[in-house]
BALOBA-1460 file (C-alpha; in Angstrom, 3 decimals):
// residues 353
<rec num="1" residu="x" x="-40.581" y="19.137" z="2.091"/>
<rec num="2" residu="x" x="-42.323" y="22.239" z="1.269"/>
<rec num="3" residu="x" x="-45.908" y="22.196" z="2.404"/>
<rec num="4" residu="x" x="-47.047" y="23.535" z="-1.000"/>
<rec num="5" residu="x" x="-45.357" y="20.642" z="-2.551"/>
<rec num="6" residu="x" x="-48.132" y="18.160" z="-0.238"/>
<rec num="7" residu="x" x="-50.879" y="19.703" z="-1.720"/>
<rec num="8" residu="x" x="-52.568" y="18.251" z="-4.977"/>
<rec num="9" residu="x" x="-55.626" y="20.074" z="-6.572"/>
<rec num="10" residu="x" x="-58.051" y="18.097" z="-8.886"/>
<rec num="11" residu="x" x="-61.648" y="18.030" z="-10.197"/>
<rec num="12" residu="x" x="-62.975" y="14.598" z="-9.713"/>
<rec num="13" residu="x" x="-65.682" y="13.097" z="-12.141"/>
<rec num="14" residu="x" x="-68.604" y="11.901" z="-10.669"/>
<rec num="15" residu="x" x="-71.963" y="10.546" z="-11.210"/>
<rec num="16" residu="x" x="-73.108" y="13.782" z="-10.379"/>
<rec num="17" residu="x" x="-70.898" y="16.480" z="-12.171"/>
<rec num="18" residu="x" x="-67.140" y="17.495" z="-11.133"/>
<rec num="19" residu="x" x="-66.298" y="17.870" z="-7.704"/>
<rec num="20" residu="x" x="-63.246" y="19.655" z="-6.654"/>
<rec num="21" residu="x" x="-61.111" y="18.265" z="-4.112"/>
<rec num="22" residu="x" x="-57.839" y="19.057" z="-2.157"/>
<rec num="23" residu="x" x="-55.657" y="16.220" z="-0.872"/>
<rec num="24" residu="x" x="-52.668" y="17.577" z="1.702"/>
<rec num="25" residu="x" x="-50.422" y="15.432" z="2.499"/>
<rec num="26" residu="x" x="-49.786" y="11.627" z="1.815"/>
<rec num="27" residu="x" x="-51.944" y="8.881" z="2.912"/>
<rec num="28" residu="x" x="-50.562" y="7.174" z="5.872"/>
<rec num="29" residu="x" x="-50.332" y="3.729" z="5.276"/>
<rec num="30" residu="x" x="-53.402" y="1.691" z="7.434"/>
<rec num="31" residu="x" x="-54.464" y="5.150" z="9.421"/>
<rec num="32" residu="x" x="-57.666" y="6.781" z="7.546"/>
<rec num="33" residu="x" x="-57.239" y="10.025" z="5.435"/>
<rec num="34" residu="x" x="-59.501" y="12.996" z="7.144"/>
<rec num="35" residu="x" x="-62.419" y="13.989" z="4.721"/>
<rec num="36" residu="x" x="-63.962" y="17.253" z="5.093"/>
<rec num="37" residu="x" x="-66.915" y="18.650" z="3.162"/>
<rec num="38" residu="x" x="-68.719" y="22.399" z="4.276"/>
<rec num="39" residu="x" x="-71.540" y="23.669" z="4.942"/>
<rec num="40" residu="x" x="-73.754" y="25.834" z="2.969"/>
<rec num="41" residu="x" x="-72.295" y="29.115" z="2.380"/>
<rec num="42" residu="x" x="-69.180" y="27.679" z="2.533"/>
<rec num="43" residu="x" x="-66.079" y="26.054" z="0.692"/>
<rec num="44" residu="x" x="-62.997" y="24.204" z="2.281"/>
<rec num="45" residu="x" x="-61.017" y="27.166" z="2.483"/>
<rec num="46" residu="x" x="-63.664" y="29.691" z="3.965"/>
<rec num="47" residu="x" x="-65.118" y="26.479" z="6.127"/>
<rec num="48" residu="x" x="-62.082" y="24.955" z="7.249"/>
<rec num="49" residu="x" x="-58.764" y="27.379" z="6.614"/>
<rec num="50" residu="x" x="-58.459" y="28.720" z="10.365"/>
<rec num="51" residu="x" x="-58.932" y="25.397" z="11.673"/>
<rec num="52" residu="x" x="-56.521" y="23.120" z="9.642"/>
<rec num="53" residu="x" x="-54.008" y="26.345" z="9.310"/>
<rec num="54" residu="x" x="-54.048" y="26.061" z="13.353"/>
<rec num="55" residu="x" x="-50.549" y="25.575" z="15.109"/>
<rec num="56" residu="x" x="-52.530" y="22.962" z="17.438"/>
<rec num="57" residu="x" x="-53.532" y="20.972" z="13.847"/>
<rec num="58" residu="x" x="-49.793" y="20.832" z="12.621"/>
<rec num="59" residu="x" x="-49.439" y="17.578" z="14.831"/>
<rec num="60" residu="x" x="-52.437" y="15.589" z="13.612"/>
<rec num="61" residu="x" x="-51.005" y="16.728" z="10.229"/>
<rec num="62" residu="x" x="-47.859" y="14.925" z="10.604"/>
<rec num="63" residu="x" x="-50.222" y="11.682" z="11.458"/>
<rec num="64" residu="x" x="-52.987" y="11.639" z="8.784"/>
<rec num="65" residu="x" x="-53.594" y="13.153" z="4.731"/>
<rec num="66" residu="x" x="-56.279" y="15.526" z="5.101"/>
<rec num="67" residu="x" x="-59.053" y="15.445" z="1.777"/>
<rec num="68" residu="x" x="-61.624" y="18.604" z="1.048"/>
<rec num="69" residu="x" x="-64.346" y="18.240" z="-0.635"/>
<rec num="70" residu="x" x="-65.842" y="21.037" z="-2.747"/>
<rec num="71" residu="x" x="-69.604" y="20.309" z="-3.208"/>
<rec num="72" residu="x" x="-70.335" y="20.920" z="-7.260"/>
<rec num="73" residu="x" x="-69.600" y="24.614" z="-7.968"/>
<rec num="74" residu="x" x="-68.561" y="26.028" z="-4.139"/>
<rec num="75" residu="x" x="-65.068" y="26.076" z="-4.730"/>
<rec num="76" residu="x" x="-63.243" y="29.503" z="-5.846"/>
<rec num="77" residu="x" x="-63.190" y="30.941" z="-9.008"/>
<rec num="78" residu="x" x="-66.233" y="28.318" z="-9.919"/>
<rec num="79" residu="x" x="-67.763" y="28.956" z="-13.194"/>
<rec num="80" residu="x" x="-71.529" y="28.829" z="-13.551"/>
<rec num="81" residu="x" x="-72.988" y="25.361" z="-13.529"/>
<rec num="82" residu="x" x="-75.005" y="24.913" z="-16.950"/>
<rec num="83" residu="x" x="-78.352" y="25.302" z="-17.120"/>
<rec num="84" residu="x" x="-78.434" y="21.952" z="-18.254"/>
<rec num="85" residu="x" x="-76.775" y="20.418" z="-14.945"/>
<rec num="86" residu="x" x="-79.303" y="19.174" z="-12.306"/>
<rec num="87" residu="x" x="-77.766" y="19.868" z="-8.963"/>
<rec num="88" residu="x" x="-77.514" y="16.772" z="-6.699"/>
<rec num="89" residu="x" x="-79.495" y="15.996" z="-4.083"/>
<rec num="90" residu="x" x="-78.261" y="15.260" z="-0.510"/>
<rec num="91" residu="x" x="-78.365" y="11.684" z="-0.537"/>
<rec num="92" residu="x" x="-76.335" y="11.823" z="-4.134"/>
<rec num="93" residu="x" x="-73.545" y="14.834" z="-3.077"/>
<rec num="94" residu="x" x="-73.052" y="11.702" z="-0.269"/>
<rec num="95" residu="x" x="-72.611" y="8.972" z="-3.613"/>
<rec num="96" residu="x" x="-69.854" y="11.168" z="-4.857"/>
<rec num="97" residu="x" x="-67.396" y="10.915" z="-2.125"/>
<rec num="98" residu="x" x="-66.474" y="7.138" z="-2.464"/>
<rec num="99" residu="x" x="-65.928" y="7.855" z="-6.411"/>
<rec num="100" residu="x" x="-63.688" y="10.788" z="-4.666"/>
<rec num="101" residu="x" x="-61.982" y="8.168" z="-2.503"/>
<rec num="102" residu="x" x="-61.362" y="5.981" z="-5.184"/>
<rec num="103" residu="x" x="-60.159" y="8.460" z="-7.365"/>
<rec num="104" residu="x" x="-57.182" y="9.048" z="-5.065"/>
<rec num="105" residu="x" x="-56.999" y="4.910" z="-4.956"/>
<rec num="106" residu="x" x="-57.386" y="4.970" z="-1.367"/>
<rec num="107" residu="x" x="-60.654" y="2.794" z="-1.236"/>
<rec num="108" residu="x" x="-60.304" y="1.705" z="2.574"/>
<rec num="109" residu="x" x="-60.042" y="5.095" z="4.491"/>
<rec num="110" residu="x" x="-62.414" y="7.147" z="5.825"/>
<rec num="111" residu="x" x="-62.407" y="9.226" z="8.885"/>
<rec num="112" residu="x" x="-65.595" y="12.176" z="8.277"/>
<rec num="113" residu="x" x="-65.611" y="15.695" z="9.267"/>
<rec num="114" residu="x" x="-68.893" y="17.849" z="9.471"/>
<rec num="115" residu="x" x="-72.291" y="18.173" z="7.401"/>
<rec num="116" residu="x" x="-75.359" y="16.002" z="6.763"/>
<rec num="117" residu="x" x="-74.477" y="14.091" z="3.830"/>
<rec num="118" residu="x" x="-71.656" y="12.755" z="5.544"/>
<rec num="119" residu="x" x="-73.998" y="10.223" z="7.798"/>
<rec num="120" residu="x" x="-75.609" y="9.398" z="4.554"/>
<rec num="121" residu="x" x="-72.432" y="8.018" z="3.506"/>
<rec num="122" residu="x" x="-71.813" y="5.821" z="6.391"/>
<rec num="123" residu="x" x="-75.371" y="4.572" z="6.632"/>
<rec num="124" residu="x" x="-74.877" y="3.848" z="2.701"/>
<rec num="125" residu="x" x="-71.009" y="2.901" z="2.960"/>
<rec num="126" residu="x" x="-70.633" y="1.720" z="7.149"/>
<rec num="127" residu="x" x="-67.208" y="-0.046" z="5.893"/>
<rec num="128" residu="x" x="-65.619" y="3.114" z="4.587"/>
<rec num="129" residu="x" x="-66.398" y="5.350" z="7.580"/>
<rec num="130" residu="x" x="-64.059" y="5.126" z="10.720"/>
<rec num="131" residu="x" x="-65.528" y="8.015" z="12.660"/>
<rec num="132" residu="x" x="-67.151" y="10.784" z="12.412"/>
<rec num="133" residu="x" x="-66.663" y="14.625" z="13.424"/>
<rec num="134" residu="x" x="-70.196" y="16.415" z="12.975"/>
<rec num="135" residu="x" x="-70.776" y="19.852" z="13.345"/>
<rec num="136" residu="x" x="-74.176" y="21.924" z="13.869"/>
<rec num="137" residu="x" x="-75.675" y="18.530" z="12.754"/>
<rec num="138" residu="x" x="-79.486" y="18.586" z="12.013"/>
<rec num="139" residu="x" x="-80.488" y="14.921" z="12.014"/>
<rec num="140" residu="x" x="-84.394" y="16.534" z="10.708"/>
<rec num="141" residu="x" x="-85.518" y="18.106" z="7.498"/>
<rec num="142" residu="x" x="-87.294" y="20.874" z="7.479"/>
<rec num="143" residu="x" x="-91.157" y="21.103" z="8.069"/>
<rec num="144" residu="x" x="-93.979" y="23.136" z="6.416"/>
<rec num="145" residu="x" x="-93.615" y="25.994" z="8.868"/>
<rec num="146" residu="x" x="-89.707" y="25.994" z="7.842"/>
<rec num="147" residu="x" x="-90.486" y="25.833" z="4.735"/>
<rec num="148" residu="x" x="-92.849" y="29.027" z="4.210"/>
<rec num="149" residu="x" x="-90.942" y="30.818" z="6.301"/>
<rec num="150" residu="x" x="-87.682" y="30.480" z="4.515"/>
<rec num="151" residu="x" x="-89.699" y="31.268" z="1.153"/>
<rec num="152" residu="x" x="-91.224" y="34.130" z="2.822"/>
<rec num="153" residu="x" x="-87.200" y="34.885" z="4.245"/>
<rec num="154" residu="x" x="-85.977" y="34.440" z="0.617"/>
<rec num="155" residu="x" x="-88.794" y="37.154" z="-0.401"/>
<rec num="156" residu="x" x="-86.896" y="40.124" z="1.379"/>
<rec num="157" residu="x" x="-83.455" y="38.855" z="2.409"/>
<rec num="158" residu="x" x="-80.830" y="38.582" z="-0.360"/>
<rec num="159" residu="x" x="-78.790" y="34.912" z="-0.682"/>
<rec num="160" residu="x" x="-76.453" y="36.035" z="1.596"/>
<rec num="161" residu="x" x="-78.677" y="37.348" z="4.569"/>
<rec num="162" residu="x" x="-80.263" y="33.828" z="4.215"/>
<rec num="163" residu="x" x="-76.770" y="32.134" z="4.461"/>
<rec num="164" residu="x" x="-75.684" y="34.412" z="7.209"/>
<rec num="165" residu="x" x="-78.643" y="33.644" z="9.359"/>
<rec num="166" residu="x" x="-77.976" y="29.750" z="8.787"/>
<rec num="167" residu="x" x="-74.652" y="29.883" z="9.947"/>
<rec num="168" residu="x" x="-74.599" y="32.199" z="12.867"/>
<rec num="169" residu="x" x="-77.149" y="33.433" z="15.545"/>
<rec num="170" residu="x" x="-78.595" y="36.353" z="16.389"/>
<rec num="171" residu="x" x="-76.902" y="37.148" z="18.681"/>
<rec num="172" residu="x" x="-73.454" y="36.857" z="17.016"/>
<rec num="173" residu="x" x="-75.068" y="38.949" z="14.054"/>
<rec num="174" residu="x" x="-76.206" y="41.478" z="16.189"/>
<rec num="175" residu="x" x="-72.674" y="41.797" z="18.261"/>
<rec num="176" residu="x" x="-69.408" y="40.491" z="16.313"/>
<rec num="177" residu="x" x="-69.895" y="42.861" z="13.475"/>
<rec num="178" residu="x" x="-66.390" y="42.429" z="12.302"/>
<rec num="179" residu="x" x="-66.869" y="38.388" z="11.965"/>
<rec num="180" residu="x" x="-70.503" y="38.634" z="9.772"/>
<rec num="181" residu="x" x="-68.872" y="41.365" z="7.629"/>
<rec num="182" residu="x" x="-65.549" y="38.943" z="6.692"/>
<rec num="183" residu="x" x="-67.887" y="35.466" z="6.445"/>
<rec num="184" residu="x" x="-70.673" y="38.486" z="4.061"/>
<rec num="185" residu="x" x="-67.676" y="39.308" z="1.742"/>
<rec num="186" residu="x" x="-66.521" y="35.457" z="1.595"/>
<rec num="187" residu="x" x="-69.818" y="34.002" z="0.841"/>
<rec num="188" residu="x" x="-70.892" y="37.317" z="-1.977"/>
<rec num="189" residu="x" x="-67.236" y="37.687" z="-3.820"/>
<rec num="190" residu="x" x="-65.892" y="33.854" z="-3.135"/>
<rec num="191" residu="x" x="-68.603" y="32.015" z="-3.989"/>
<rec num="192" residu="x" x="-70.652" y="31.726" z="-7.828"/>
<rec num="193" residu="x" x="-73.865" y="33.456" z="-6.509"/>
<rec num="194" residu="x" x="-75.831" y="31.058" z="-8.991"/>
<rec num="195" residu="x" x="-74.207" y="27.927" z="-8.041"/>
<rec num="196" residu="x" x="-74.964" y="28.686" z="-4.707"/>
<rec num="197" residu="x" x="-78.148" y="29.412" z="-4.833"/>
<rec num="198" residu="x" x="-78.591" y="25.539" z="-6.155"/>
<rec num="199" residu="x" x="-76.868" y="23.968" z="-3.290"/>
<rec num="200" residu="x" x="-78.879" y="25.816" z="-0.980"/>
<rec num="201" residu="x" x="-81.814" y="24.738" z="-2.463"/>
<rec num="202" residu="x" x="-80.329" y="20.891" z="-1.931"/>
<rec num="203" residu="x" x="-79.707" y="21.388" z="1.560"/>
<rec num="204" residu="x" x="-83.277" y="23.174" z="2.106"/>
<rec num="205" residu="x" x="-84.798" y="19.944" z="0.441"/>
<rec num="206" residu="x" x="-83.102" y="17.308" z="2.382"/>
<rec num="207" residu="x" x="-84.875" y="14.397" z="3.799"/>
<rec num="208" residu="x" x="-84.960" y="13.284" z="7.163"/>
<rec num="209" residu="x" x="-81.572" y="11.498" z="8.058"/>
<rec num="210" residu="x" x="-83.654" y="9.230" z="9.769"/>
<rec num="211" residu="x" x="-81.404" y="7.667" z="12.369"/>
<rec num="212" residu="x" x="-81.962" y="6.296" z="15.704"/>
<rec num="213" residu="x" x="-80.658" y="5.463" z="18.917"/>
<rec num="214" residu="x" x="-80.561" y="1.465" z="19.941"/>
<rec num="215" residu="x" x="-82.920" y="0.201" z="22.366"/>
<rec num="216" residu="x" x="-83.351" y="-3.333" z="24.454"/>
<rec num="217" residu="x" x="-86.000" y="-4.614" z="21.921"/>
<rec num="218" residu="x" x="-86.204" y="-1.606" z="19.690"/>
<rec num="219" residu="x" x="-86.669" y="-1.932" z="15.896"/>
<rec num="220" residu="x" x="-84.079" y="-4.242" z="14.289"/>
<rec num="221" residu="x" x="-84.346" y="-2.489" z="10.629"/>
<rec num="222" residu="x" x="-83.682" y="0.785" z="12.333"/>
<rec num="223" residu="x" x="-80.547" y="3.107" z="10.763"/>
<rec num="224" residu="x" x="-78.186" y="3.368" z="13.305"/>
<rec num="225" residu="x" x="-74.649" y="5.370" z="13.123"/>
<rec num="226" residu="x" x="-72.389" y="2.771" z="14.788"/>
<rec num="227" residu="x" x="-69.230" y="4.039" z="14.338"/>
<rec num="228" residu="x" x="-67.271" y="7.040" z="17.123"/>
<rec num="229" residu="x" x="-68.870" y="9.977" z="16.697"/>
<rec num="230" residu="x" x="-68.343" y="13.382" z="18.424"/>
<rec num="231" residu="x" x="-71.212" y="16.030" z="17.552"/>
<rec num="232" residu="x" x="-70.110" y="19.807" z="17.925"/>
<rec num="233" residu="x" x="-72.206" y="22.881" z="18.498"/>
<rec num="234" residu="x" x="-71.564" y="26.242" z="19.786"/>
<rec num="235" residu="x" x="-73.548" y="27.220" z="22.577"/>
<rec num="236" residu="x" x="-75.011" y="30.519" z="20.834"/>
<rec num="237" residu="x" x="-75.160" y="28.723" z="17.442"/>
<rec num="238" residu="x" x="-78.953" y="28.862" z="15.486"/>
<rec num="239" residu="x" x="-79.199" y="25.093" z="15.110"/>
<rec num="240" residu="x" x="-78.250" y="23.827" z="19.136"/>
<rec num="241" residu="x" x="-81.549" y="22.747" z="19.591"/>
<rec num="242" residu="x" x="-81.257" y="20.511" z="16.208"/>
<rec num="243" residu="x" x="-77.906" y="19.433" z="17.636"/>
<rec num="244" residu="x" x="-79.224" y="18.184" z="20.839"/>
<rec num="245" residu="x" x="-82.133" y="16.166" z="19.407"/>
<rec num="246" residu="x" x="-79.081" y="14.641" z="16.659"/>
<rec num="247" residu="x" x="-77.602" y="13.906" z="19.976"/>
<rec num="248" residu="x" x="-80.313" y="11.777" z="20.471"/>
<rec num="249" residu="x" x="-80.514" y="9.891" z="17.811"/>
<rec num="250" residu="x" x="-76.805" y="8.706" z="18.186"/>
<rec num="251" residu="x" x="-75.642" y="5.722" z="19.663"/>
<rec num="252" residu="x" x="-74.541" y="6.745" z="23.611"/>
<rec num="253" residu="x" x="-71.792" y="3.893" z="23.633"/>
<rec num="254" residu="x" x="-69.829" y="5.392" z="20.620"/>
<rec num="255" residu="x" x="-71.204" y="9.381" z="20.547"/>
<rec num="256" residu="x" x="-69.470" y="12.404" z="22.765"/>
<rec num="257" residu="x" x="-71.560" y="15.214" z="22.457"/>
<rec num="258" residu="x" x="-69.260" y="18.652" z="22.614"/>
<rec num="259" residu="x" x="-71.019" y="21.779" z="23.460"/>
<rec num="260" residu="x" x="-68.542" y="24.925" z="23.459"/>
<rec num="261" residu="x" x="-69.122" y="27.734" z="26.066"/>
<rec num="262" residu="x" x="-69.266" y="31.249" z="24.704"/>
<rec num="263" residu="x" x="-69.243" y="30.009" z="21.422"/>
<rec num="264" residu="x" x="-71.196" y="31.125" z="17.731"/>
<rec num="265" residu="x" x="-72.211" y="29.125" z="15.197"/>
<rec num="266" residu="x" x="-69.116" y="28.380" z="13.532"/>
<rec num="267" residu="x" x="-66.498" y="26.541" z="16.370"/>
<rec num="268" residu="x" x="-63.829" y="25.900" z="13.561"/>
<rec num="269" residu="x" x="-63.590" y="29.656" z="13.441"/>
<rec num="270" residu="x" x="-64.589" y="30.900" z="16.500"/>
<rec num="271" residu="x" x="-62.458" y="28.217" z="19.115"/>
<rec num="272" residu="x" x="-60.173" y="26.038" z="17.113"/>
<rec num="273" residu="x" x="-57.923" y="24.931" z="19.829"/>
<rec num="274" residu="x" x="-60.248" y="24.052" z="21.468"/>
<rec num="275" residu="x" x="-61.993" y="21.795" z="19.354"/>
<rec num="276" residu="x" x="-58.620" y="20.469" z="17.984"/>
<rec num="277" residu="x" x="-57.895" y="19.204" z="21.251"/>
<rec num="278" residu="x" x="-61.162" y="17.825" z="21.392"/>
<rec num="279" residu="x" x="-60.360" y="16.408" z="17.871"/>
<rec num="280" residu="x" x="-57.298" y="14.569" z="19.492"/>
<rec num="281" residu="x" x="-58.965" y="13.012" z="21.924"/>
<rec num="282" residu="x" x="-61.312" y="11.469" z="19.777"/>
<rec num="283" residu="x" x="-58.681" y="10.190" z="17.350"/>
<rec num="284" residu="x" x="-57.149" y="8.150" z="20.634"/>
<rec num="285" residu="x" x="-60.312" y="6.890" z="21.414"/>
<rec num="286" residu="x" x="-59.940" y="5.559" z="18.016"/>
<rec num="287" residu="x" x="-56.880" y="4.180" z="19.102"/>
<rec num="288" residu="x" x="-54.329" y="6.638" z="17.124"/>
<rec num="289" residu="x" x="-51.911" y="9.430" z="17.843"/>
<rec num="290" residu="x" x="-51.935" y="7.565" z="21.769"/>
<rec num="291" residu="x" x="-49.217" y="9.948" z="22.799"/>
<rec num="292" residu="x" x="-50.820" y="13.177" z="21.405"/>
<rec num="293" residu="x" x="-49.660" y="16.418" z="23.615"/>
<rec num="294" residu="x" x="-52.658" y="17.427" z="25.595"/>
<rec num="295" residu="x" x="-52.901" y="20.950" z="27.404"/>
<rec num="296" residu="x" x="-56.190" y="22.646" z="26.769"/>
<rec num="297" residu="x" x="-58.951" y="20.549" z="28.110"/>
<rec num="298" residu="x" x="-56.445" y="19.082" z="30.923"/>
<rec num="299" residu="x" x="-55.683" y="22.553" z="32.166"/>
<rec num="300" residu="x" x="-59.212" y="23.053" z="32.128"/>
<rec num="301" residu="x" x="-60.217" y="21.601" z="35.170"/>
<rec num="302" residu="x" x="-59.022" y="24.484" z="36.903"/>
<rec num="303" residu="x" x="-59.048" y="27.268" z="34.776"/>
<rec num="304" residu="x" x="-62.167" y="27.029" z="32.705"/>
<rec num="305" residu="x" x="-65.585" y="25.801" z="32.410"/>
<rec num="306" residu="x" x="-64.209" y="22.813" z="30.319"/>
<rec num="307" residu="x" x="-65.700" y="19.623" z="31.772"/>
<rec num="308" residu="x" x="-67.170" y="16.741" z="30.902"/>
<rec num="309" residu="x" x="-70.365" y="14.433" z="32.074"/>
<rec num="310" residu="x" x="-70.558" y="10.893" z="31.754"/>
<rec num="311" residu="x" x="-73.966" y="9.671" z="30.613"/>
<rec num="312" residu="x" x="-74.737" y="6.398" z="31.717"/>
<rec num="313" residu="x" x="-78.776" y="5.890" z="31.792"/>
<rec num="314" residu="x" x="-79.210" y="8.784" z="29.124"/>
<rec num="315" residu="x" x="-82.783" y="8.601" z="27.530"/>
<rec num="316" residu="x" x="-83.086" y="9.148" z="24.154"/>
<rec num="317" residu="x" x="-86.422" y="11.641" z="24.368"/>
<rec num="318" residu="x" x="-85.928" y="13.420" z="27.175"/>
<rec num="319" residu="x" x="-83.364" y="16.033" z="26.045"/>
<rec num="320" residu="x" x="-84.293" y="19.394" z="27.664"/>
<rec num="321" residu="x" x="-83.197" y="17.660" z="30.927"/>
<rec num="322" residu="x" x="-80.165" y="16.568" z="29.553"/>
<rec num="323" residu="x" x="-79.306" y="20.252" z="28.592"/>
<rec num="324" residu="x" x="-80.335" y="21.425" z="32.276"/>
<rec num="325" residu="x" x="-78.041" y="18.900" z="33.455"/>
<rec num="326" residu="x" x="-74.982" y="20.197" z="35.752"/>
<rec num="327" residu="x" x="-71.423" y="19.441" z="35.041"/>
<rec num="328" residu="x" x="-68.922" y="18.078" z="37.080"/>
<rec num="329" residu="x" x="-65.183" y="19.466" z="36.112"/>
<rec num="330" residu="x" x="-62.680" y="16.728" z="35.307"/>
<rec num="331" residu="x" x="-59.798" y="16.335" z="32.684"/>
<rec num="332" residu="x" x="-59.910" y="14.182" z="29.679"/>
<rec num="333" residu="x" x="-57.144" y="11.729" z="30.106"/>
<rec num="334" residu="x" x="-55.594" y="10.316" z="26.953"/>
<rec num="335" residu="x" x="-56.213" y="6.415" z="26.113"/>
<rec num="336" residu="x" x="-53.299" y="4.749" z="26.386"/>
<rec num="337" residu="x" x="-53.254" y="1.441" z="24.108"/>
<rec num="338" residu="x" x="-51.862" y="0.749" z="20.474"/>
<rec num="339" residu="x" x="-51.135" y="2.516" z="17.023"/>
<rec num="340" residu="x" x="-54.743" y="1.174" z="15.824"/>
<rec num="341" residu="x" x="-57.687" y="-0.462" z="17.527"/>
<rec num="342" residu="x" x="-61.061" y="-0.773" z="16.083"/>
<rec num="343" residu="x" x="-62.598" y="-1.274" z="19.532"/>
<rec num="344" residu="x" x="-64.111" y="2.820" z="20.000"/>
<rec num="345" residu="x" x="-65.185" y="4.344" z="23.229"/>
<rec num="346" residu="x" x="-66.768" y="2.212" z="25.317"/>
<rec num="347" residu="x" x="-69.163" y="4.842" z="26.987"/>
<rec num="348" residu="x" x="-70.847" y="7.854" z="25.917"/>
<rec num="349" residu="x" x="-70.092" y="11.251" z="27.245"/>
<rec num="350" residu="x" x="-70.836" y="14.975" z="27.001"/>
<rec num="351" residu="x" x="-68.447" y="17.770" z="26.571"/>
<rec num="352" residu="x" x="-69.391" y="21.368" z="27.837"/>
<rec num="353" residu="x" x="-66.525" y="23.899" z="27.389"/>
């Protein structure tokens, strides 16, 4: 079959305007369909092309439907939202994706890739969410200070300059020229400059995601993300710091924290095999794909800095030692076990590569 012929297009009504989704692929009977949904700046294609388009990806392809979610007005060729619309919040983008779910009458699945409103949706809809993917995840709003700076920022730097400096750091800005000048033309010529503008807005008025890690004794009515997760952040990315503090947040028994060596703010873009295999891994610990080809990460252990660190007594505050912490170098053996288990990891870890 024709890959073209997998791929179905639609704009899906919601309580909170149309939202454009692409479904590839056919939902695999009891396995979870993979749900993306992009950062600011971005759209599925510009957010998540090089990484799904990835020879490494074909194989996790053949396993699960992938489903990308346009937030209101990001997609291409997006015609200005009326004046009329009121653009959705955070916490209501994250309502839209189970009427996107049911829309494609696949009610039962989730398993989340990247951006804040996706924890909303599991804290709101835990049954729905198998496990989540998270990249450059910033678990905190932002403060005063944030606040009158970016309004200062927004002042003197046009939309995209603001963009630009969310998604990359400065020293990627100031050295891969070639990168900021493709992601500068995607984000000015792709992208509806006035829709934009209102999503931004959204994002810069989030609310705290307000999640926290389990403690002996701790506060029963806490919000807690129980489900696998694996957090991802480049190593030279603006928001690492943010990252590390998400980190956390998160539970240790179900959370692998990946940070990728000599890597920007996008890891998609800048290392997708990489992260794919790190992507595969996680889906075994889920209990799928168990005999998934593994080479990167394996082969790391003496060719790279890949490695990983297992975290057994990690405290949840004290996270500038975690990040001074050394790493010992061993490979990340595949789970062995059965087509499905809802069991997860059973330990927390952290990835440095």
């Amino acid at each position: 079959v024709d890959k073209k012929d997998l791929i179905c297009e639609d704009d899906v009504e919601t309580a909170f305007g149309l939202v454009h989704c692409t479904m590839m692929g056919v939902p695999k009977g009891n396995r979870p369909t993979i749900l993306t949904f992009h950062d600011i700046g971005l759209n599925h294609k510009s957010c998540f092309e090089s990484l799904f388009n990835h020879k490494d990806m074909h194989e996790i392809m053949q396993h699960f439907a992938v489903c990308h979610v346009d937030a209101p007005g990001q997609q291409e060729g997006a015609s200005t939202l009326s004046t009329e619309y009121t653009y959705p919040s955070m916490d209501q983008l994250s309502e839209t994706l189970p009427m996107v779910l049911q829309h494609f009458r696949n009610v039962s699945f989730a398993q989340i890739t990247i951006f804040f409103c996706m924890c909303l949706l599991k804290l709101k809809h835990p049954d729905m969410v198998e496990g989540l993917v998270l990249i450059n995840l910033s678990a905190h709003a932002e403060g005063f200070l944030e606040r009158a700076a970016q309004k200062i920022t927004s002042w003197t730097h046009a939309l995209p300059d603001t963009v630009i400096s969310h998604l990359f750091g400065k020293e990627e800005i100031q050295n891969n020229h070639e990168l900021i000048s493709t992601f500068r033309h995607l984000i000015t010529n792709n992208i509806n400059q006035s829709n934009l503008q209102q999503f931004v807005k959204s994002y810069k008025s989030r609310r705290n995601l307000e999640i926290e890690r389990p403690v002996q004794g701790g506060n029963l009515n806490a919000r807690m993300l129980q489900c696998p997760a694996l957090l991802i952040v480049g190593d030279n990315s603006p928001v690492v710091d943010a990252v590390v503090d998400s980190n956390s947040r998160m539970n240790p028994t179900t959370t692998t924290f990946l940070k990728m060596a000599d890597c920007g703010g996008l890891p998609q873009v800048d290392q997708p095999g990489k992260l794919i295999e790190a992507f595969k891994y996680f889906i075994q610990g889920m209990g799928y794909m168990p005999s998934a080809s593994m080479t990167r990460l394996a082969r790391s252990r003496t060719a790279s800095n890949s490695s990983m660190e297992r975290n057994r007594n990690r405290s949840g505050t004290n996270t500038d030692e975690q990040r001074g912490r050394s790493h010992t170098d061993v490979s990340m053996e595949s789970t062995p076990g059965a087509e499905h288990s809802s069991s997860g990891p059973t330990h927390s870890a952290e990835l440095s590569c």
